[in-house]
C-alpha positions as a Python dict, from the first residue, in 0.01 Angstrom:
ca = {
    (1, 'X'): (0, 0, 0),
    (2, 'X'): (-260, -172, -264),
    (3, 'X'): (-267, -512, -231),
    (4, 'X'): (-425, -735, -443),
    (5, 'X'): (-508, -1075, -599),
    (6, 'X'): (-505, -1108, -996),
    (7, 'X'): (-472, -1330, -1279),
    (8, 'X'): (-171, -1301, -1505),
    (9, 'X'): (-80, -1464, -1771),
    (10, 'X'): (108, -1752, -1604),
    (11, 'X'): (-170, -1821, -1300),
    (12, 'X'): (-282, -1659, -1005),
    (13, 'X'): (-79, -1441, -774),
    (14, 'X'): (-109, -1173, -490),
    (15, 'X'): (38, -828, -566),
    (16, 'X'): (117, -497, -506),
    (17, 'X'): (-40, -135, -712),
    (18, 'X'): (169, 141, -735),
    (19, 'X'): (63, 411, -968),
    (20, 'X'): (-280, 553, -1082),
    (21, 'X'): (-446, 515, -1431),
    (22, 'X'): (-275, 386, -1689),
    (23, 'X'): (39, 406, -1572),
    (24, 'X'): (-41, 143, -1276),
    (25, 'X'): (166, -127, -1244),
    (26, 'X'): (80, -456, -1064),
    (27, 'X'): (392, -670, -903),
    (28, 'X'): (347, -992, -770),
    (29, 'X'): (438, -1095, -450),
    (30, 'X'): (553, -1482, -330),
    (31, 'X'): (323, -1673, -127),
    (32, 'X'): (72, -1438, 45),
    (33, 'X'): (8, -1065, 166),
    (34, 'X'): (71, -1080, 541),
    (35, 'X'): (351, -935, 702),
    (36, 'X'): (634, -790, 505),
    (37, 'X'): (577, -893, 149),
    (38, 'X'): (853, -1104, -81),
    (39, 'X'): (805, -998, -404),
    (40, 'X'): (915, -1207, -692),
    (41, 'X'): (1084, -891, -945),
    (42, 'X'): (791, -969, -1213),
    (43, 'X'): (511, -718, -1277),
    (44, 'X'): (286, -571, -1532),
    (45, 'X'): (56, -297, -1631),
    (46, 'X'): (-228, -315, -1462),
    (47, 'X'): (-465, -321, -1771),
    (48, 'X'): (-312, -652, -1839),
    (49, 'X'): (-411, -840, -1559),
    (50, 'X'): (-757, -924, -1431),
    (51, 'X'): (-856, -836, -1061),
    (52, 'X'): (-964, -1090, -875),
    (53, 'X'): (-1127, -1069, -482),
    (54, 'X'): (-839, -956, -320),
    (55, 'X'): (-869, -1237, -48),
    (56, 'X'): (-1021, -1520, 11),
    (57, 'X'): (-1134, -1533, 374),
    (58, 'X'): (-1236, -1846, 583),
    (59, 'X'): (-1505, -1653, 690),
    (60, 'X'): (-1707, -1329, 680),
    (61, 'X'): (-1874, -1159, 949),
    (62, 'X'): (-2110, -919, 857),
    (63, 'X'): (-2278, -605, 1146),
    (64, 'X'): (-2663, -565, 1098),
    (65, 'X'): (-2817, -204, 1162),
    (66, 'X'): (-2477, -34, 1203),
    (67, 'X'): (-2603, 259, 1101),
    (68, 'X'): (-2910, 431, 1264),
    (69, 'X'): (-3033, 606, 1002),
    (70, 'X'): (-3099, 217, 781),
    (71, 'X'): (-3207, 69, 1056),
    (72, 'X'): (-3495, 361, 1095),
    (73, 'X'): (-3547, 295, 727),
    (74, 'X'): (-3675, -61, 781),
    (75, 'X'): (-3841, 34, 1091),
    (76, 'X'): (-3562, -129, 1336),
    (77, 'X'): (-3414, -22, 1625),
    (78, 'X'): (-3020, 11, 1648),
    (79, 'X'): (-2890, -294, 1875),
    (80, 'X'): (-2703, -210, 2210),
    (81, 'X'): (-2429, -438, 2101),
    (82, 'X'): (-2304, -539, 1744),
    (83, 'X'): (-2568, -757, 1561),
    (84, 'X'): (-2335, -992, 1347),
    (85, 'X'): (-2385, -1266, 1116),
    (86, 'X'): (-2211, -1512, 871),
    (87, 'X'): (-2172, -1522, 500),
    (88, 'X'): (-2009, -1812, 373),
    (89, 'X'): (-1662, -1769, 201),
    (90, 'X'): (-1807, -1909, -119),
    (91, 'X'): (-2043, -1602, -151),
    (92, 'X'): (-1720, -1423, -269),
    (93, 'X'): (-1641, -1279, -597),
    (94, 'X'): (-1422, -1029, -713),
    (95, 'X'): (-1494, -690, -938),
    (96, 'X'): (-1676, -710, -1215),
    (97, 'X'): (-1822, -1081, -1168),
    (98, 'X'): (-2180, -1053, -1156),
    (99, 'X'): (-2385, -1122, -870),
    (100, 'X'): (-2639, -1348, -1002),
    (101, 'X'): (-3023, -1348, -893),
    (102, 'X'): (-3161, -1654, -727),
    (103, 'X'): (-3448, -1778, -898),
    (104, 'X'): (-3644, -1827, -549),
    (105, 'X'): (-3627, -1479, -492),
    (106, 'X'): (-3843, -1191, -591),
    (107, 'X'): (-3641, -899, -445),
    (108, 'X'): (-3275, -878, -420),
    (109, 'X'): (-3091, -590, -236),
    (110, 'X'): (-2744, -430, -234),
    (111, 'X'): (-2556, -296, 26),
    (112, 'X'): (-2216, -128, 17),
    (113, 'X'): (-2034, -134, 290),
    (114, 'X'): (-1622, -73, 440),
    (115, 'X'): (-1479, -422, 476),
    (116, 'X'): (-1213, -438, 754),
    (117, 'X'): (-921, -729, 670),
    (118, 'X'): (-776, -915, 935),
    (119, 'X'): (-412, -964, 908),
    (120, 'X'): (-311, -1229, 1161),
    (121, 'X'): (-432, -1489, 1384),
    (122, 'X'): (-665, -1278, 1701),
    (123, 'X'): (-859, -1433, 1982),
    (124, 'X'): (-1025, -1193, 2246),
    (125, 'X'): (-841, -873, 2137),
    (126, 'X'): (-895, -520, 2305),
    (127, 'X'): (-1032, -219, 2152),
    (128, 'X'): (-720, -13, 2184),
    (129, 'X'): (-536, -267, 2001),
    (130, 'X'): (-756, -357, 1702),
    (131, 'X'): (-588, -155, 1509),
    (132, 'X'): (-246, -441, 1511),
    (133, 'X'): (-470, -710, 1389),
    (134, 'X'): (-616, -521, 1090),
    (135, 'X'): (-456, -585, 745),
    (136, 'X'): (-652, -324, 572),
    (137, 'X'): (-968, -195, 403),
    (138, 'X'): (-1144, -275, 117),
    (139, 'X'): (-1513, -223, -31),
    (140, 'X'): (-1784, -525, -11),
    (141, 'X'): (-2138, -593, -118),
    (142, 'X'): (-2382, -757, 148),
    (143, 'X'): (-2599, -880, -142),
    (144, 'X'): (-2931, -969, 56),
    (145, 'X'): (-3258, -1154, -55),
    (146, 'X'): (-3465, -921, 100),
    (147, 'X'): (-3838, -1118, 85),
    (148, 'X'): (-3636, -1421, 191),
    (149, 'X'): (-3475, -1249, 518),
    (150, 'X'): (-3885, -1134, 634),
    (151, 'X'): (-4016, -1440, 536),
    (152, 'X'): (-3697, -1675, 705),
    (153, 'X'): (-3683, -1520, 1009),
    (154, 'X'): (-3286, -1510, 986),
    (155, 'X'): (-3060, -1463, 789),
    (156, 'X'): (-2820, -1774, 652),
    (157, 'X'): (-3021, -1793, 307),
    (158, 'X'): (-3093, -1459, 208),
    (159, 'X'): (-2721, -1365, 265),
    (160, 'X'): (-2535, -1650, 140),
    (161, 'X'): (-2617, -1702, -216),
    (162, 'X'): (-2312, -1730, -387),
    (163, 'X'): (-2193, -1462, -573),
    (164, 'X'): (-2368, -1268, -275),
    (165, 'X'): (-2049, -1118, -126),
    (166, 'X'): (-1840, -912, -411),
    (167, 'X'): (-1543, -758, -268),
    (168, 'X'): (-1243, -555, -348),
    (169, 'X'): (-1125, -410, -551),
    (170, 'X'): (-790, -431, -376),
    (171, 'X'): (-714, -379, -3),
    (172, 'X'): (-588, -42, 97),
    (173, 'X'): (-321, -70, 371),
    (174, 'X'): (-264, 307, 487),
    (175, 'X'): (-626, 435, 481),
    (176, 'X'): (-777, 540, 876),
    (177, 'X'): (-1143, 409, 849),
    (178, 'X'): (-1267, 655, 1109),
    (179, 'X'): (-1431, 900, 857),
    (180, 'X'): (-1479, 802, 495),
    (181, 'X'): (-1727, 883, 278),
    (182, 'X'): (-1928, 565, 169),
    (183, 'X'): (-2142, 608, -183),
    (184, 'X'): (-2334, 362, -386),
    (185, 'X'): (-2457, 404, -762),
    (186, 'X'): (-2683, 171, -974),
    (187, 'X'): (-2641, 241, -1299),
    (188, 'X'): (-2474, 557, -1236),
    (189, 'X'): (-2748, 677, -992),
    (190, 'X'): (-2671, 749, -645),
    (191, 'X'): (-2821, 545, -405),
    (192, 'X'): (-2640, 576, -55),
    (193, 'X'): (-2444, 875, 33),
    (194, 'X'): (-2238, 883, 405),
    (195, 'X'): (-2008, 837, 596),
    (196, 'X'): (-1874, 605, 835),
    (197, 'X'): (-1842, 822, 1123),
    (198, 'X'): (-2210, 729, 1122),
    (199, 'X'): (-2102, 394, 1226),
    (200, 'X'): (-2269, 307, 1557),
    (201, 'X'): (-1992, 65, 1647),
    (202, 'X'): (-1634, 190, 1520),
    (203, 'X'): (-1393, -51, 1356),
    (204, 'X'): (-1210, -153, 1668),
    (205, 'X'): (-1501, -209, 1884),
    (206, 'X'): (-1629, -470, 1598),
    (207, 'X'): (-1221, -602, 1612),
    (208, 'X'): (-1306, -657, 1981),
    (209, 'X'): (-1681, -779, 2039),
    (210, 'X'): (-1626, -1045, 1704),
    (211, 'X'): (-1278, -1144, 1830),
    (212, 'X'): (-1439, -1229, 2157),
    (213, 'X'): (-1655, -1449, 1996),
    (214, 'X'): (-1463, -1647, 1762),
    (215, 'X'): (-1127, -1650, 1679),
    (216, 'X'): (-1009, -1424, 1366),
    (217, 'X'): (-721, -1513, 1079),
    (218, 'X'): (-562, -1433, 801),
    (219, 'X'): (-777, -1284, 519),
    (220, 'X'): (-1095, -1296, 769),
    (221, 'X'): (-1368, -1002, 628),
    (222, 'X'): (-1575, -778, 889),
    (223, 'X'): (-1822, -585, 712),
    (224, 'X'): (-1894, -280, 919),
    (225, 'X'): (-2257, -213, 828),
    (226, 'X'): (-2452, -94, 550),
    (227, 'X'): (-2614, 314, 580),
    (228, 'X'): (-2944, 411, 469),
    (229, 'X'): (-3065, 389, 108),
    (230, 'X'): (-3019, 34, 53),
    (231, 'X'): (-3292, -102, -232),
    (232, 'X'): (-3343, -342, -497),
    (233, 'X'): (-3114, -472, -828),
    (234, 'X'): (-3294, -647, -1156),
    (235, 'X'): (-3057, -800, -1466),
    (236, 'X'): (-2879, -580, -1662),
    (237, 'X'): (-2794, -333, -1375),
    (238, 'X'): (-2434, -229, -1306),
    (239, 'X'): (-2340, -185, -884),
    (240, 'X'): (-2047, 63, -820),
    (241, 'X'): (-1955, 107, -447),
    (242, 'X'): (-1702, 373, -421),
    (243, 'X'): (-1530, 417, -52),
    (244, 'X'): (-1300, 720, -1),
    (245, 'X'): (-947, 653, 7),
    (246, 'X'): (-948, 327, -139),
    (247, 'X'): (-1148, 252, -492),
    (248, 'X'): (-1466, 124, -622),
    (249, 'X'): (-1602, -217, -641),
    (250, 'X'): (-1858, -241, -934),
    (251, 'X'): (-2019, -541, -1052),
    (252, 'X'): (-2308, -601, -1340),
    (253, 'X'): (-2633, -831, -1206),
    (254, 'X'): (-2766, -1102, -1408),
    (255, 'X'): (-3044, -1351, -1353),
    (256, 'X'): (-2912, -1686, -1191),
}
């Protein structure tokens, strides 16, 4: 299942996709996405609503040099145990916002990445049973101030612009995140090409280690890691992220 968030013409609702190209449809579902969704009987095509992020999470945890081959690229060696940090929920946008450029910065990065969704309420859960806790997939942007991360020392500012965090474009239910292929273009040119069976740490050992750590809900965002190729965005480029099996997330950059 494709499950979304969109603007319609009478507000803001989740919903489900079903169909491909222009014969997509989008129908809304009651309340929220978790569990066994109630859908309300109204829908519409899909090129008559707008997509929004497909969730809103209270937080998202991001995994630094996740895969060896971008940590070698910036001269870093690949940590024995996940490397996480936190971008704030209001460095969310959806596809086709624009991430906007700070002003204080003089180098802005992208990074795509395979966003794992949490789907209910986890504290301390195991490996082998990550897999109950997960929601879905979906494709996300660690937009990163790149001079400001060297010359900070950590990370809080140069990851948490807003705008710094696009996600979706919906979340892909069915997909096994084991072994997709990962690409990134700006402005049609590709940038990163792999796969995340590069991952260093799989999906359910980041499920486990951040679970352990703080306690996961609803709508909560892991992003797995960025691979190699990572590099710099000026106004007036277009992103597009494209992960296998679920869509792509593209959004234009503009000048703060």
């Amino acid at each position: 299942m494709r499950l979304a968030r969109i603007a319609h013409p009478d507000g803001v609702a989740f919903a489900s996709i079903e169909g491909d190209g222009d014969d997509a449809q989008v129908l809304e579902i009651a309340d929220h996405p978790f569990g066994k969704p109630n859908f309300t009987g109204r829908r519409w095509p899909l090129a008559d609503v707008r997509l929004l992020a497909p969730i809103l999470p209270t937080k998202v945890i991001a995994v630094g040099r996740n895969y060896a081959a971008h940590a070698q690229e910036f001269g870093n060696e690949v940590p024995g145990e996940p490397m996480i940090f936190i971008k704030p929920s209001t460095s969310v946008i959806g596809p086709n916002a624009a991430i906007k450029l700070p002003a204080v910065s003089t180098r802005v990065d992208f990074e795509g990445e395979l966003a794992v969704v949490i789907g209910q309420p986890v504290k301390n859960v195991p490996a082998a049973r990550a897999a109950a806790a997960v929601l879905g997939y979906t494709i996300a942007n660690d937009v990163s101030a790149r001079d400001l991360q060297k010359s900070d020392g950590q990370w809080g500012r140069a990851k948490g612009f807003d705008t710094f965090c696009p996600v979706g474009p919906w979340i892909e239910t069915a997909v096994d995140p084991a072994d997709l292929a990962i690409r990134s273009e700006v402005d049609g040119e590709v940038k990163q090409d792999a796969r995340t069976s590069a991952l260093v740490h799989k999906v359910p050992e980041l499920v486990e280690f951040v679970s352990a750590v703080m306690t996961l809900l609803p709508g909560d965002l892991i992003l797995t890691g960025t691979p190699e190729g990572v590099g710099p965005i000026t106004a007036g480029q277009q992103v597009s992220i494209t992960v296998e099996g679920i869509g792509t997330l593209t959004n234009p950059v503009q000048q703060g």
